[in-house]
C-alpha positions in Angstrom: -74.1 161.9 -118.0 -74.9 159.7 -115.2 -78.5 157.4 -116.0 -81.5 156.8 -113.4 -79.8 153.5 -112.7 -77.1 154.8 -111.8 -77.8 157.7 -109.6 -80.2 155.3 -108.4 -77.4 152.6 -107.6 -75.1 155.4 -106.2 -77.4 156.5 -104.0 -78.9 153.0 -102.7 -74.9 152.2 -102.0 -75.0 155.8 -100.0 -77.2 154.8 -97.7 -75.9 151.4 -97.4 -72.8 153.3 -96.1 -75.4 155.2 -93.7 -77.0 151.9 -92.5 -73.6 151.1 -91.5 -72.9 154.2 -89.5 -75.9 153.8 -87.6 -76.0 149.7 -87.1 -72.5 150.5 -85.1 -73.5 153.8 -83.5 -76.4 152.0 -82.1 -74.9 148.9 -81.5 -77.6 146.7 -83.5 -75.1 144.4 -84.8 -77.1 142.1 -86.3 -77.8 144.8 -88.8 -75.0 144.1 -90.2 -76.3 140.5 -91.4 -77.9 142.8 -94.1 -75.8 145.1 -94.8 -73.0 142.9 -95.9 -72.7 140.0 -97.7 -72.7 136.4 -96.2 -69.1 135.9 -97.1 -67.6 139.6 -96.6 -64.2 139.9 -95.8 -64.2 142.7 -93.2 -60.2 144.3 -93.0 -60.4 146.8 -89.6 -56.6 146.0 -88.6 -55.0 149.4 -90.1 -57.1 150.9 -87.2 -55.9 148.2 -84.9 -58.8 145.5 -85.1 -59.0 142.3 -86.9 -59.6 141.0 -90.5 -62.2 138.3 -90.8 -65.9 137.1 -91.9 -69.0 138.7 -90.7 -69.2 136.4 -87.3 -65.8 137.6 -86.1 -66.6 141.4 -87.1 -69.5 141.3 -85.3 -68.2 139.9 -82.1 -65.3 141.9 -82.3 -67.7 144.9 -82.2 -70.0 143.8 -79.4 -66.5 143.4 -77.3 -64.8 146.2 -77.5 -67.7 149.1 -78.0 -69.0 148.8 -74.7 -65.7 150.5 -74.2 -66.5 153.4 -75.3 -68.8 155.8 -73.8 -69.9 158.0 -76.9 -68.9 157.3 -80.3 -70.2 158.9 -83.9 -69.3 157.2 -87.4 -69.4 160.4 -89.8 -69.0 159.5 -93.1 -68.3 161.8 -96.7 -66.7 162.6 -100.0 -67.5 159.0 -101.5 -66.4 158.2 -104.7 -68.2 155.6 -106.4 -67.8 153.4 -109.2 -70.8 151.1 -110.6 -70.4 148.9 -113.1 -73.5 146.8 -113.4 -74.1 144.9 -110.4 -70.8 145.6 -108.9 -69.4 148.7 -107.5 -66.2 150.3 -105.7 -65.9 153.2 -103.8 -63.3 154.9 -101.3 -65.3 156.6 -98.4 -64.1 159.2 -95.8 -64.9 159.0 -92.1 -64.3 160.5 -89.0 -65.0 159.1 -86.2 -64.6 160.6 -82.7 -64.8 158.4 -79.3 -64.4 158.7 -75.5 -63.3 156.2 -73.6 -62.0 156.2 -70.2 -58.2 156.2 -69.4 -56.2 154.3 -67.2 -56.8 156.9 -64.5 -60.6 156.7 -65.1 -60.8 160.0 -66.5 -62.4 160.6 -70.3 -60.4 160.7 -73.4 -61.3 162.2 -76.5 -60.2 159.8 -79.0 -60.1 161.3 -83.0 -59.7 158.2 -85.5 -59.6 159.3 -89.6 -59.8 156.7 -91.8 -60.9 155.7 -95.5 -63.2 152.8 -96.1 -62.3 150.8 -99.3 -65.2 148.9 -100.4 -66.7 146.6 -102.6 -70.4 146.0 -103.0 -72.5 143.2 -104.8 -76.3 143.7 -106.3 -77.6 140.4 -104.6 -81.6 140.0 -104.4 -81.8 143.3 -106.2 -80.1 145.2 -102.8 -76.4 146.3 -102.3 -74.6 144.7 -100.1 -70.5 145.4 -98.9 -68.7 142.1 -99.7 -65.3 143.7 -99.0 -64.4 146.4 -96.6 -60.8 148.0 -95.7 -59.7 150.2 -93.9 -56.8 152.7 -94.1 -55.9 154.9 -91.7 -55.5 158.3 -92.0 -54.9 159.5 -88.2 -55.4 158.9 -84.3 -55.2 160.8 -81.6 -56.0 160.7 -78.4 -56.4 164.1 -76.3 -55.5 164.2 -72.9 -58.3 165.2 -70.0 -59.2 168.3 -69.8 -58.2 168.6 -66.2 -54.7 168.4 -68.3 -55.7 171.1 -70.7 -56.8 173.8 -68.5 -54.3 173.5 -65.7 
């Protein structure tokens, strides 16, 4: 059986996850400052970005986003681990985007991935101090002028 701390710590780290979906989908990076750690180490290359420190995530993010014309981070089935004031937990998320092709029309691009993370309990609020991603699929549709015709 599962104590108040703990559903409480499982759900704070829920809507960490949340805060996370919505500081990108809104493109209010400097969310991020606290919703990871000051030293995170933040692993997007499986999906075909870079690994670094919080600085380099966030710049890397306010570069190539403005590429994209819509975008959703849709996140589910976590599993989470607590122990004290550390915690794993392997997170599902889909994330559809359009962006233009090189002949200026709209793709729909489908990305499926799992976040790995790890979280800390610093100041008495959960923060991701690791975060990797593994791929689970991309693909990018063709226009639809391609698809009806």
């Amino acid at each position: 059986m599962l104590s108040l701390q703990e559903i409480s710590d499982r759900m704070e780290i829920q809507d960490l996850m949340v805060h996370y979906s919505h500081a990108v989908d809104t493109r209010q990076w400097d969310l991020l400052d606290g919703i990871f750690t000051a030293d995170a180490h933040i692993d997007y290359t499986a999906m075909g970005g870079p690994a670094g420190d919080l600085a380099s995530t966030k710049a890397f993010l306010a570069t190539v986003m403005p590429n994209f014309t819509a975008f959703q981070h849709l996140i589910a089935n976590s599993a989470i681990e607590v122990e004290g004031d550390t915690a794993t937990a392997r997170t599902m998320c889909h994330n559809p985007m359009v962006v233009a092709g090189a002949d200026g029309l709209p793709r729909l691009m489908l990305c499926g991935l799992w976040y790995h993370d790890s979280f800390v309990r610093v100041d008495d609020q959960w923060r991701i101090s690791r975060r990797i991603e593994e791929k689970s699929y991309m693909f990018v549709a063709p226009p639809a002028e391609a698809v009806i015709s």
